[in-house]
C-alpha positions in Angstrom: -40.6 55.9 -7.8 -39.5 52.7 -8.8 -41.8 49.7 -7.7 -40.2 45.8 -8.6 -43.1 42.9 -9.4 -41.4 39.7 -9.6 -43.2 38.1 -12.3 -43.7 34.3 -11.5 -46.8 33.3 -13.5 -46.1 30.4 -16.2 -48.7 29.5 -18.6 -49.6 25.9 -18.2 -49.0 24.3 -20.5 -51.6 22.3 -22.9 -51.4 18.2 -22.9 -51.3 16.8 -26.4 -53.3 14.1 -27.7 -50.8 11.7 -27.4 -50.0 12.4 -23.7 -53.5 12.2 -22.9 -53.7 8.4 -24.2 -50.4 7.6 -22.6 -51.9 8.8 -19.8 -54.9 6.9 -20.0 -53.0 3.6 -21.1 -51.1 3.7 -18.1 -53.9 4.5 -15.5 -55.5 1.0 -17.5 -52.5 -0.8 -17.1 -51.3 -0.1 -13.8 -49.9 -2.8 -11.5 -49.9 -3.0 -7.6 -46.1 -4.3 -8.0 -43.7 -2.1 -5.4 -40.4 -2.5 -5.1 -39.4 -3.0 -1.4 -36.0 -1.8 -0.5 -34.3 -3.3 2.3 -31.9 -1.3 4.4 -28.5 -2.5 3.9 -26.6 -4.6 6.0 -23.0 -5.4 6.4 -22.6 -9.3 7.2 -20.9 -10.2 10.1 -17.4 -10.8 10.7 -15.9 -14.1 10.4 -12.6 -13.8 12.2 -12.0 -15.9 15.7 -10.2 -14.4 18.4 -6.9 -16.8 19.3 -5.8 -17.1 22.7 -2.5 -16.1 23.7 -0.1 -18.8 23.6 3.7 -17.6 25.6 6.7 -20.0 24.1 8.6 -22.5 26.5 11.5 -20.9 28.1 14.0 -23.5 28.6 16.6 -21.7 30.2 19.4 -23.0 28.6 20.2 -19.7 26.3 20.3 -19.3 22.4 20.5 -22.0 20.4 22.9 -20.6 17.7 26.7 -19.6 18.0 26.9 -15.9 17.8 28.8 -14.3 14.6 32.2 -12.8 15.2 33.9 -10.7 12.6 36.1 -12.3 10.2 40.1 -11.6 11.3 43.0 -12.3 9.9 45.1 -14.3 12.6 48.3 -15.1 10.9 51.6 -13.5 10.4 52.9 -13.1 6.3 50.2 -10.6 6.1 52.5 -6.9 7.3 49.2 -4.9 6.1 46.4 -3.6 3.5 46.8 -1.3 0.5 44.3 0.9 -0.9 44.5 0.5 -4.7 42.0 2.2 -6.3 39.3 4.6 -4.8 38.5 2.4 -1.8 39.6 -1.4 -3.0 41.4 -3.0 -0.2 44.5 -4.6 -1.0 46.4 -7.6 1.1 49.9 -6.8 1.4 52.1 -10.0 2.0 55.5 -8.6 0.8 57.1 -5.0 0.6 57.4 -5.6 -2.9 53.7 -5.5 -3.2 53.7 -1.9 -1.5 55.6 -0.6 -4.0 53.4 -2.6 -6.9 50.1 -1.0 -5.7 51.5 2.3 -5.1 52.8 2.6 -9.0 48.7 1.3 -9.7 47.5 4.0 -8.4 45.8 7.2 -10.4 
């Protein structure tokens, strides 16, 4: 049979001199002085609510011109060439067709 002892005594161990009169110096030269830790606390917040302030509605509408596209409104342009990869070409004669289409790769 088989019997386990957990073995948990630990010699004490001896003082030495010199522990002994550190011991003693301090018990001579102890103080009352505690520190006193105080809880922590976040300070407060410094931001003012602002009211709510609606802008003036005049009725009248916007005050810029809307922006159109950019158009081409006269008539020597007959149409646009694509010259290389995607490089759009005016076209103001037929001559210019054949130009751009000898250009290309």
């Amino acid at each position: 049979m088989l019997v386990y002892v957990k073995n948990s005594f630990k010699h004490k161990k001896k003082k030495t001199k010199e522990a002994l009169e550190y011991e003693m110096w301090l018990s001579k030269h102890k103080s009352d002085f505690v520190i006193k830790r105080k809880e922590y606390v976040p300070p407060k917040s410094t931001a003012r609510s602002t009211g709510v302030f609606p802008s003036v509605d005049s009725g009248v509408g916007n005050a810029t011109k809307p922006v159109e596209g950019k158009r081409y409104t006269g008539d020597k342009m007959i149409g646009i060439a694509t010259m290389h990869k995607s490089n759009a070409v005016p076209v103001f004669q037929a001559e210019d067709c054949k130009a751009v289409s000898a250009m290309r790769r």
